[in-house]
C-alpha positions in Angstrom: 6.4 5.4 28.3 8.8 3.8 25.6 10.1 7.2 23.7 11.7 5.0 21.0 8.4 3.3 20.4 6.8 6.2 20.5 9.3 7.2 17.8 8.7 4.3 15.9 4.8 4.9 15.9 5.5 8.6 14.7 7.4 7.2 11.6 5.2 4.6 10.5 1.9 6.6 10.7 3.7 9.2 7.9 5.6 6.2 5.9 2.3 4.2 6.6 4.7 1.0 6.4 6.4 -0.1 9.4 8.8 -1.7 8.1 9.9 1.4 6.3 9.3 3.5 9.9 11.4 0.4 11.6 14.6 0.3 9.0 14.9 4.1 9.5 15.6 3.6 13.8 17.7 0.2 12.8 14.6 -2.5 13.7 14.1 -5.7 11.6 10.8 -6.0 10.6 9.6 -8.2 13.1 11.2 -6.3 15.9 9.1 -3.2 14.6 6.2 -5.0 14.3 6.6 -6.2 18.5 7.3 -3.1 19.2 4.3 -1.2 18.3 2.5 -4.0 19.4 3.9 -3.4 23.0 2.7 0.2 22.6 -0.7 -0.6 21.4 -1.2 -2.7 24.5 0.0 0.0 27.3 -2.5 2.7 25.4 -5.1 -0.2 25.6 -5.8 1.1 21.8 -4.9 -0.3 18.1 -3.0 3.0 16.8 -2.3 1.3 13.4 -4.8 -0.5 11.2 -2.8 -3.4 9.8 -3.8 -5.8 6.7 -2.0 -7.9 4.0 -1.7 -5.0 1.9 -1.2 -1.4 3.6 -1.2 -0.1 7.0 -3.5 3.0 7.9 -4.0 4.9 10.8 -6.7 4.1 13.4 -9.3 6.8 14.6 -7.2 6.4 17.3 -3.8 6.8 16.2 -5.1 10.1 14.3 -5.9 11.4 17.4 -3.0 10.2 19.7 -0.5 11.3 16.7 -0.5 15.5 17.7 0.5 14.1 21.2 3.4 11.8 19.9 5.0 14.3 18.3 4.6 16.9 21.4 6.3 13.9 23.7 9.3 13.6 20.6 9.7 17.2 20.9 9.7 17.7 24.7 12.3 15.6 24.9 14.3 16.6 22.4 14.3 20.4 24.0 14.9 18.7 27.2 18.1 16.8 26.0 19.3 20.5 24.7 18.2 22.4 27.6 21.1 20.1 29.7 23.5 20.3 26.8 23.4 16.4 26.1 23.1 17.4 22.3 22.0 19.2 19.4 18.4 18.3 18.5 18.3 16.3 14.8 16.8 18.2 11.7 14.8 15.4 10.7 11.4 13.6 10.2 8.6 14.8 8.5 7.4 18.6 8.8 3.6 19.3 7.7 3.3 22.9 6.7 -0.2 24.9 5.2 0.7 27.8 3.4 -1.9 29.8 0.2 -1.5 28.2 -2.8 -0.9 31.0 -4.4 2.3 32.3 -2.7 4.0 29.1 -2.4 3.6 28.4 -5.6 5.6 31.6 -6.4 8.0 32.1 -3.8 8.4 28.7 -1.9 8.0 25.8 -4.4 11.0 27.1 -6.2 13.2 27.3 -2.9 12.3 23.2 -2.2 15.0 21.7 -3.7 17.6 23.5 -2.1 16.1 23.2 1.1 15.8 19.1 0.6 19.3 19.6 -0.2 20.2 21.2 3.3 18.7 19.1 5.3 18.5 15.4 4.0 17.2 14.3 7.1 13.7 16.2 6.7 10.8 15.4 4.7 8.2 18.2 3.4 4.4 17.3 3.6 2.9 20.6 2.5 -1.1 21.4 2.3 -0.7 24.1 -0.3 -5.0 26.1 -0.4 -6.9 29.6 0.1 -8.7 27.7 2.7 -7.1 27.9 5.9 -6.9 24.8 7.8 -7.0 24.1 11.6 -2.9 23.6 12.9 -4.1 21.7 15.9 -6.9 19.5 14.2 -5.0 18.6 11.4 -1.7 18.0 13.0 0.7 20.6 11.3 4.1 21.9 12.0 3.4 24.8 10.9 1.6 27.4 8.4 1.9 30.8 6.3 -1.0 32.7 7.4 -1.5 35.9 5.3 -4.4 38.2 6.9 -4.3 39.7 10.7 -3.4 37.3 13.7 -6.2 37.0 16.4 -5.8 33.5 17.7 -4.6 33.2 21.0 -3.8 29.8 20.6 -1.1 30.2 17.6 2.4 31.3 18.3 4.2 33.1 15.3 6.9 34.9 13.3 6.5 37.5 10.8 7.2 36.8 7.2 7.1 40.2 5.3 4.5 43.1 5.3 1.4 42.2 3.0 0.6 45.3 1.4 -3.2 44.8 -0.4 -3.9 47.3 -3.8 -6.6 47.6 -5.9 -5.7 46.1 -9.7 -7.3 46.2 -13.1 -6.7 45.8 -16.4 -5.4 47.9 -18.9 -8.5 46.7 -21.4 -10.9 46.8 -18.8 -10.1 50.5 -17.5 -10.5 51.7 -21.0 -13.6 50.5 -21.3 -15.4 51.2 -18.7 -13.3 54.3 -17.4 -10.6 55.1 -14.4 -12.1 55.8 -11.0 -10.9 58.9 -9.2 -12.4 58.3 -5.6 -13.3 55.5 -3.8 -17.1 56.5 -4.0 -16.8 55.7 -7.5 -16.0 52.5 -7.4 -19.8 51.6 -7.0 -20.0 51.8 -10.7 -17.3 49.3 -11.4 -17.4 45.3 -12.0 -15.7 44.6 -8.4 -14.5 41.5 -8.2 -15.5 39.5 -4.8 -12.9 37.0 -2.8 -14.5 34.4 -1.2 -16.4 36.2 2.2 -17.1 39.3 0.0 -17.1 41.6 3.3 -16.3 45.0 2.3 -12.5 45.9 2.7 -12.3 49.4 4.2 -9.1 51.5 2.0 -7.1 54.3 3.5 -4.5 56.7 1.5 -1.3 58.0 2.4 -2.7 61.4 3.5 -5.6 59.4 5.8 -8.7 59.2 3.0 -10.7 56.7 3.9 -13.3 54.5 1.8 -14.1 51.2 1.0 -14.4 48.5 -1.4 -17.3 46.7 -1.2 -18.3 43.9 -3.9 -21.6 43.8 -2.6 -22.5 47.3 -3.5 -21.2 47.0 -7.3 -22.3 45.5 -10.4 -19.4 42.8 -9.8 -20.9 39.5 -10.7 -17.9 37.1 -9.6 -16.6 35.9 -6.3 -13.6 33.8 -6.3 -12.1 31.8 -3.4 -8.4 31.2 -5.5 -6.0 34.2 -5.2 -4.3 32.7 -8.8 -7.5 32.7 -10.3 -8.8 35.7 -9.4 -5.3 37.3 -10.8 -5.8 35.9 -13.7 -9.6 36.7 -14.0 -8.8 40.3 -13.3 -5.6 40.4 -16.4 -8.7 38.7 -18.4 -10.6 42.0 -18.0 -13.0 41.0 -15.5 -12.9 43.7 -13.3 -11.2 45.7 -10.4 -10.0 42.9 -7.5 -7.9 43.5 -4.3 -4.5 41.8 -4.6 -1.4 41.5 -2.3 1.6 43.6 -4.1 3.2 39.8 -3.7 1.4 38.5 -6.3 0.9 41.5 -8.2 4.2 43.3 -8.2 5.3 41.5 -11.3 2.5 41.9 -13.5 2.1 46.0 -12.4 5.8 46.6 -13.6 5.2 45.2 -17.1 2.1 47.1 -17.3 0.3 44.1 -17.9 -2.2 45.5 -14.6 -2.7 48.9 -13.5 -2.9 50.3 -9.8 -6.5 51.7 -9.0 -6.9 54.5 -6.9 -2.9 54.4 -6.7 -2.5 56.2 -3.5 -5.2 54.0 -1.3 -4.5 50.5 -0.3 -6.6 47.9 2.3 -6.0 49.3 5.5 -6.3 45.8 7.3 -3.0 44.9 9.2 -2.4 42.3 7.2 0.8 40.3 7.2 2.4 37.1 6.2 2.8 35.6 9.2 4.5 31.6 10.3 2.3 30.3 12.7 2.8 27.4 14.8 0.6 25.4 17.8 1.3 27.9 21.1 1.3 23.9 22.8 4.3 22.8 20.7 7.6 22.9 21.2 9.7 24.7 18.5 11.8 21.7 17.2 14.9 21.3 14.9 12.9 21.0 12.0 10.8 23.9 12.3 13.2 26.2 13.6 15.8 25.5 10.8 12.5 25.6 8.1 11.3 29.4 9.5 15.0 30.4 9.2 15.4 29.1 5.8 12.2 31.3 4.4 13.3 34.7 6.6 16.8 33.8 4.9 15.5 33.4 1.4 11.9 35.6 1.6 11.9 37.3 4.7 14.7 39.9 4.6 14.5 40.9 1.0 11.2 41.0 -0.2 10.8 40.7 -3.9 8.0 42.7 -4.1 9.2 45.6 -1.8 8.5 49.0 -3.2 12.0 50.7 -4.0 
């Protein structure tokens, strides 16, 4: 099969315009046009759904796009396994990360990034809700919680240490626990699955927090939102010291149970399809967040 038309098919499903996808690899628009039409015949399937006004992708072309890429890639690896050059940094690379963190620590770091590598194009999915890598055809994605799918291949970000956080308001009205059975009597704030998180202190005290068992009346499925519930007063929430670390230095929140934190492996973690190849563009983005995040931690405890 036709690797440049496969090319070509790659870039005009994410410009949607294959003119666009056809100017970038040096095709008039006509040529383009043949071209794909050549590939849609061999995969006896229309890849692109093509009208007057737009082109979109077929149920089809959805589908066969995870493979295109993984063909692009394959040879590309190939090329610099026999030394016959240095993959390209370029095209576009689809990357899932929590809203929450990217919009402190990567959104700020995108314009120098553009500015390092011309050739790539960022398509991020920025959400609390995770979303399948393989199903929705991403590069790659921050996960921040324990890695147990075999299927994912990844790289670790920075430790995710989780504390408990209220309010300075909120503690003095309704009191400071001193034991992790007390927190039963507090407004615990839920996130999303409300399963209990089980705590452990650094001398090996165990206990849990557990919405369920509280008087908290408020589950959240935003990370942001429940920060800002919980400086509002609302109650006692888990957070990562990443999103906290800030707000706990200007006394603006307070540690709970200060010597305890979730004892749940978490991490922030770049994941990537175990089936994929780790190309140019991915390789050089994972390098550019250790660089900028990875190695220094802002919210490292001194």
């Amino acid at each position: 099969m036709d690797t440049e038309s496969i090319r070509l098919f790659v870039l005009a499903a994410e410009k949607l315009n294959i003119s666009a996808a056809g100017r970038a690899l040096g095709l008039a628009p006509a040529a383009a046009s043949a071209r794909l039409a050549k590939l849609e015949t061999t995969l006896g399937a229309d890849l692109l759904l093509r009208s007057t006004r737009k082109v979109a992708l077929s149920m089809e072309g959805a589908e066969f796009l995870p493979y295109a890429r993984e063909m692009l890639a394959q040879e590309s690896a190939a090329f610099a396994a026999l030394g016959l050059g240095r993959p390209i940094a370029s095209g576009t690379l689809r990357f899932a990360a929590s809203s929450t963190f990217a919009q402190l620590y990567i959104a700020p770091l995108l314009p120098e990034f553009l500015a390092l590598h011309p050739g790539i194009t960022l398509d991020l999915r920025l959400s609390d809700t995770q979303f399948d890598l393989i199903e929705g055809s991403f590069d790659l994605a921050l996960r921040n919680a324990a890695l147990d799918d075999s299927s994912l291949k990844c790289r670790k970000l920075a430790d995710d240490r989780r504390v408990l956080c209220a309010s300075p308001a909120y503690l003095e009205q309704n009191g400071v626990p001193r034991h992790p059975d007390e927190l039963g009597g507090h407004q615990l704030i839920g996130f999303r699955d409300l399963l209990p998180r089980a705590l452990i202190s650094d001398d090996g005290q165990s206990g849990r927090f557990d919405p369920r068992l509280s008087g908290g009346r408020l589950v959240l499925d935003d990370g942001l939102s429940q920060k800002i519930a919980t400086l509002a007063g609302a109650g006692i929430s888990v957070n990562s010291l990443w999103s906290v670390h800030r707000e706990l230095a200007e006394g603006k929140l307070v540690r709970v149970l200060p010597d305890y934190w979730v004892d749940d492996q978490s991490a922030l973690w770049l994941v990537y399809p175990k089936s994929n190849v780790l190309t140019a563009k991915v390789r050089i983005f994972i390098d550019f967040l250790m660089d900028r995040i990875g190695n220094a931690p802002a919210w490292r405890a001194p």
